[in-house]
C-alpha positions in Angstrom: 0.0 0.0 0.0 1.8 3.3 -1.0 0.5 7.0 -0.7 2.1 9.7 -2.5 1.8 13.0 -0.8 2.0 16.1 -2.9 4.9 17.6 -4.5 4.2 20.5 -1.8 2.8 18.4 0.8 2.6 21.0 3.1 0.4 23.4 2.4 1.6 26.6 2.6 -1.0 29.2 1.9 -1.6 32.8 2.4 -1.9 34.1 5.5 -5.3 35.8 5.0 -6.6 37.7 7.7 -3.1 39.6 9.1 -4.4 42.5 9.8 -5.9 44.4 6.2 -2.6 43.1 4.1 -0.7 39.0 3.9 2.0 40.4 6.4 4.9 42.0 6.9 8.2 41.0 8.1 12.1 42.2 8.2 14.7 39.8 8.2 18.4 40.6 9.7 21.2 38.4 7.9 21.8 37.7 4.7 24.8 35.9 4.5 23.5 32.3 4.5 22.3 30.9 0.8 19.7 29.7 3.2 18.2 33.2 3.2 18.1 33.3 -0.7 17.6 30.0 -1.2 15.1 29.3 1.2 13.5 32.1 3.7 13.1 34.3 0.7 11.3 32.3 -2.0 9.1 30.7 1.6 7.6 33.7 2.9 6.6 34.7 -0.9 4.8 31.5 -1.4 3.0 32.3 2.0 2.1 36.2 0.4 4.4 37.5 3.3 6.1 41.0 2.2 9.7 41.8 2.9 10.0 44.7 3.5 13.2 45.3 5.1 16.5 43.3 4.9 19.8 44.4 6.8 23.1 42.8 6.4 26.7 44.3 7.2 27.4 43.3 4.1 26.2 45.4 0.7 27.2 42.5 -1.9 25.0 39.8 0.4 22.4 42.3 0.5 22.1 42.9 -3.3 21.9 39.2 -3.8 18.9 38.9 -1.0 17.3 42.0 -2.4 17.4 40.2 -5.8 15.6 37.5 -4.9 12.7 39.3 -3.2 12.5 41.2 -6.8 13.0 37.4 -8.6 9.4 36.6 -6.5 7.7 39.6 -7.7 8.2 41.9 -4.3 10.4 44.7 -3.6 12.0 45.6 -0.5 14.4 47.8 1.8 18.5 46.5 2.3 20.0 48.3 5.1 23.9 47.6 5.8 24.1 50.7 8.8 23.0 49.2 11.8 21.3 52.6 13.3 19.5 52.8 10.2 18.1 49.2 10.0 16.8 50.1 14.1 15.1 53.3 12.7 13.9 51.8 9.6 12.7 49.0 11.9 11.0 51.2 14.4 9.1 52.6 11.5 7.9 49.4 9.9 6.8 48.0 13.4 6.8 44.6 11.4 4.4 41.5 12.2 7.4 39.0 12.6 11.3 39.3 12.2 13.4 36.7 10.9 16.8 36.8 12.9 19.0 34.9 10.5 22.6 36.0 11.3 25.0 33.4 11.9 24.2 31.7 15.3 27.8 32.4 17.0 26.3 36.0 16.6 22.9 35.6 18.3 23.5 36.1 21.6 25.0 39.4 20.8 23.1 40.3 18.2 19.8 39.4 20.3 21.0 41.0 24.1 21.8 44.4 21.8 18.2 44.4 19.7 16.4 44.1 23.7 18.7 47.1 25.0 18.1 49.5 21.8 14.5 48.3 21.1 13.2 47.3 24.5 9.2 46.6 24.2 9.6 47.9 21.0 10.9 44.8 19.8 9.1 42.7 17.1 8.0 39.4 17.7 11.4 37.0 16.6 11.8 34.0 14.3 15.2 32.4 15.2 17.7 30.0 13.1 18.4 27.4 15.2 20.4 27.3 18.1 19.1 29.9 19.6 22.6 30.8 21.3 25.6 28.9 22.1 24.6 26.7 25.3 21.2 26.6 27.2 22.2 28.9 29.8 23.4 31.8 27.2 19.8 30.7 26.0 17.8 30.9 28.8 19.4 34.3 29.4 17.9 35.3 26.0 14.5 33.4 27.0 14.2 35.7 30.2 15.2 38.8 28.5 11.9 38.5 25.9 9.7 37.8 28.5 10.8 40.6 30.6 10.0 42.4 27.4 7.1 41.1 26.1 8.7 40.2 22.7 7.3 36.7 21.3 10.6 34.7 20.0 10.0 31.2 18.3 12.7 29.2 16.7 13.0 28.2 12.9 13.2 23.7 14.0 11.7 23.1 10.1 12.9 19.3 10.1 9.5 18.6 12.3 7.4 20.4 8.7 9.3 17.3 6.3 6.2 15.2 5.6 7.6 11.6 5.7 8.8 12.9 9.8 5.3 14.1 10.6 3.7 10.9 9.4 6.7 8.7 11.7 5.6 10.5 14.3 2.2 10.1 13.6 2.9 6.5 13.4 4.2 6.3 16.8 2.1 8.1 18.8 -1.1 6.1 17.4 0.3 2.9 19.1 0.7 1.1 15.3 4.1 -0.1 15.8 3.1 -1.4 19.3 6.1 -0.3 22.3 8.8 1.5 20.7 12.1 -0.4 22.0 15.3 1.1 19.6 15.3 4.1 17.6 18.5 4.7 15.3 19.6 7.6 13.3 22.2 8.1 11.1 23.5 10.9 8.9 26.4 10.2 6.8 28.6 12.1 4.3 30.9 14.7 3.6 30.6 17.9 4.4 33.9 19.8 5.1 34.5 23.2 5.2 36.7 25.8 4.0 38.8 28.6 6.4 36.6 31.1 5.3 33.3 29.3 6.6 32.5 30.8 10.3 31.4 27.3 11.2 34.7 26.4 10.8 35.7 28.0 13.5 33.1 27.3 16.4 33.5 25.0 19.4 30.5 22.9 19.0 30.0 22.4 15.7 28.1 18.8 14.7 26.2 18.6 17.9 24.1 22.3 17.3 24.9 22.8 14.3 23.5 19.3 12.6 22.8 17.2 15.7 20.2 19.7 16.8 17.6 18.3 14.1 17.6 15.4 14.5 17.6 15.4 18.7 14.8 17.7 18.2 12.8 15.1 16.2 13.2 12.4 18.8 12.3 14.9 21.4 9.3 16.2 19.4 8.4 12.0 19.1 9.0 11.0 22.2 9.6 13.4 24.9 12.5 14.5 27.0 15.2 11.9 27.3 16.2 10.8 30.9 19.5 10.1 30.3 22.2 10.7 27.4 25.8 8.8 26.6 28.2 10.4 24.0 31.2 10.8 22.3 32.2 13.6 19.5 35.5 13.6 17.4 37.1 15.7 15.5 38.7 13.9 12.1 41.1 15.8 11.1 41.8 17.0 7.2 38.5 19.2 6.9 39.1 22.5 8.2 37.4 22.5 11.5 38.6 23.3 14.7 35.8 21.1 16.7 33.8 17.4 16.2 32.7 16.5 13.0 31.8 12.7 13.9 29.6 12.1 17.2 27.7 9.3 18.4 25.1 10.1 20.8 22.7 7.5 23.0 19.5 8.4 24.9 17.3 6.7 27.2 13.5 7.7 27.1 11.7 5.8 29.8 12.4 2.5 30.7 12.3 0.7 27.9 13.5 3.2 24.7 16.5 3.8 23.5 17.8 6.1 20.6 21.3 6.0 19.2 22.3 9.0 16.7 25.5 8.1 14.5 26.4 12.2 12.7 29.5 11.8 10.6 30.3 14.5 7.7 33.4 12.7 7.2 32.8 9.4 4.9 35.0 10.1 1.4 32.6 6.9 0.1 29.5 8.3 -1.7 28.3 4.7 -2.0 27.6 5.1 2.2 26.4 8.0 2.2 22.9 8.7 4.2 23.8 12.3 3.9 21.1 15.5 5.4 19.2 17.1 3.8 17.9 14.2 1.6 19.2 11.0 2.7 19.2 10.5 6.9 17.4 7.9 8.0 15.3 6.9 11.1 14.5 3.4 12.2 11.8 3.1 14.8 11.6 -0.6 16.1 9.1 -1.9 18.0 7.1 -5.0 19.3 4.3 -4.9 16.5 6.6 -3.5 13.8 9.3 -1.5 12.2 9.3 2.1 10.8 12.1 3.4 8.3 11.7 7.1 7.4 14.0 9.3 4.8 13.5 12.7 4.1 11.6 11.3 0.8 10.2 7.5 1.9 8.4 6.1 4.6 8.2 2.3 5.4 6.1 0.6 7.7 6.0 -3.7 8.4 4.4 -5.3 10.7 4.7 -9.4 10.9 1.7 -9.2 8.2 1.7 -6.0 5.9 3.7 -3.2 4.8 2.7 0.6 4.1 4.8 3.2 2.3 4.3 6.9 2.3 6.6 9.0 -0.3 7.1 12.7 -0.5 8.8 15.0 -3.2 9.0 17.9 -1.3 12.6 18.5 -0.1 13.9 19.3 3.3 16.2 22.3 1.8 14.2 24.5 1.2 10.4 23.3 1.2 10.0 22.8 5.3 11.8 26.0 6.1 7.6 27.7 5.3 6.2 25.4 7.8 7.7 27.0 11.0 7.0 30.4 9.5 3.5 30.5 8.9 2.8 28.3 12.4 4.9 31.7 13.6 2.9 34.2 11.4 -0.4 32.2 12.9 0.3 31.9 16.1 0.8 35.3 16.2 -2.2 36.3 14.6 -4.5 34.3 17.1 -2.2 34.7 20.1 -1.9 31.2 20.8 1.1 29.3 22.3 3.4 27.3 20.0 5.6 24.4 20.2 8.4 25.9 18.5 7.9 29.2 21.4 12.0 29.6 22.6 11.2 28.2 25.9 10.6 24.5 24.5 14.2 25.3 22.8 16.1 25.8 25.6 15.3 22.3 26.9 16.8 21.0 23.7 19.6 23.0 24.2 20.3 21.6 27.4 20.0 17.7 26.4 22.6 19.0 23.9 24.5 20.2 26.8 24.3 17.2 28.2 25.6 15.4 25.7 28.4 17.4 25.5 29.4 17.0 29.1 28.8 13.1 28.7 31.5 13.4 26.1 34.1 15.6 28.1 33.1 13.4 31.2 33.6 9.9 29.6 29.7 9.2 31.6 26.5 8.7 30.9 24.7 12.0 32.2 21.3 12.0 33.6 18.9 14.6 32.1 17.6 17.4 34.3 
């Protein structure tokens, strides 16, 4: 039995009913291809206007202004800081899109609260947040104190062949869930020049952090966490590039990640954002998800689910418009920054299980 979900099978519509217009948002960075590739061409298809872009840099900001104009819109690019907080004052927009690289949100975030205060716009944040939970929580504490809404960009829980595994799960199909694995294998080096290069964490929040946030957002908080990160040398970085983390949910389940960007043998390669792969085994079946394909057995019949919608860029509209309508009808979210910082800290955890040679317990 096989069902074929749509080539954009999730359905990203118009946000009617924002105010008298579709919506109106800034977005600060535009260094990433992400933000041309991806944030841009999103909020179009939703019938979002950018209206203001800001980037230190003018070259990255011609490129992001050109594709706003290659979707039909038009829009402001700011490179002077003081003029991007005026111009952003001005536009009191319905939603920002913080997009700067994530060693520079902490920063970036404390010095938007001191010039802006409660004249802050409501925030959408690339993941992480900041660099450990408790920079995190900081941040957490300061929007509240404020009154500024902040929700983080987690799109790998908008990739359809995910949402139907978890939908799986949680209906009791499979029966107890006993072993999850996940495993994301390639190559992905990086060059001197490339700020993730240079960052002490880099496969555990910079990868690791989707796929931990999809076993969180399947089955809960773990209680305990075992890991160990390496750095291979030969790819530019100064931190891990290989990790293999294990967590203990309940009594009974246990998930073990395998993230390695450092196989030279494309033959092997499971490799995000199209190739990872979850297998969920349990006591009345087993589940094996891609980005693309999803296979369920039990002892007497098998279903598969397929997908063409990518990961990169296609899921990066479904946080923003759950962030555009949450907004609008004031409701709470589950990708609001305080669920984040509890997936920084099992991240945190991790990493301490790795310095401490120990499996850590969860708190």
């Amino acid at each position: 039995m096989t069902k074929r979900a749509q080539a954009n099978a999730i359905e990203l519509q118009p946000s009617v009913g924002w105010g008298q217009g579709r919506g109106r948002i800034a977005i600060a960075g535009a260094g990433a291809r992400i933000v041309v590739d991806a944030h841009i061409p999103s909020y179009r298809r939703l019938g979002v206007d950018i209206d203001l872009i800001f980037d230190p840099d003018p070259e990255r900001l011609r490129l992001a202004a050109a594709a706003v104009e290659r979707t039909g819109g038009t829009t402001r690019a700011i490179y002077d800081r003081e003029a991007f907080l005026t111009a952003l004052r001005d536009m009191n927009p319905d939603l920002m899109d913080v997009a700067v690289p994530s060693p520079m949100h902490t920063a970036f975030l404390s010095g938007l609260f001191d010039d802006l205060g409660k004249d802050c716009p409501s925030l959408l944040v690339q993941k992480p947040l900041a660099e450990d939970s408790v920079a995190a929580r900081g941040l957490v504490a300061r929007a509240h104190d404020l009154d500024v809404r902040m929700l983080m960009q987690m799109n790998g829980r908008w990739v359809p062949t995910f949402r139907e595994l978890r939908d799986a799960v949680r209906s009791g199909t499979l029966g107890d869930i006993q072993v999850v694995e996940v495993l994301n294998r390639g190559l992905n080096p990086k060059t001197s020049d490339d700020w993730r290069s240079h960052i002490d964490r880099l496969i555990g929040y910079e990868m690791a952090i989707h796929h931990v946030d999809l076993l969180i957002w399947m089955f809960g908080l773990p209680d305990w966490v075992f890991a160990v990160y390496r750095r291979v040398p030969g790819f530019v970085v100064k931190a891990d590039n290989f990790a293999v983390m294990t967590m203990g949910f309940d009594e009974s389940l246990v998930a073990n990640v395998v993230e390695d960007w450092t196989c030279r043998v494309k033959d092997a390669w499971h490799l995000h954002p199209s190739g990872e792969h979850f297998i969920v085994s349990a006591t009345r079946g087993t589940a094996f998800a891609t980005p693309h394909e999803q296979t369920i057995t039990t002892d007497g019949e098998t279903w598969r689910y397929t997908s063409e919608m990518p990961w990169f860029p296609d899921a990066f509209g479904g946080p923003m418009e759950e962030a555009l309508t949450a907004l609008r009808e004031s409701r709470a979210s589950d990708i609001d920054s305080t669920d984040h910082v509890a997936l920084l800290n099992v991240l945190d955890c991790l990493y301490r299980s790795a310095s401490e040679r120990k499996v850590v317990t969860v708190t």
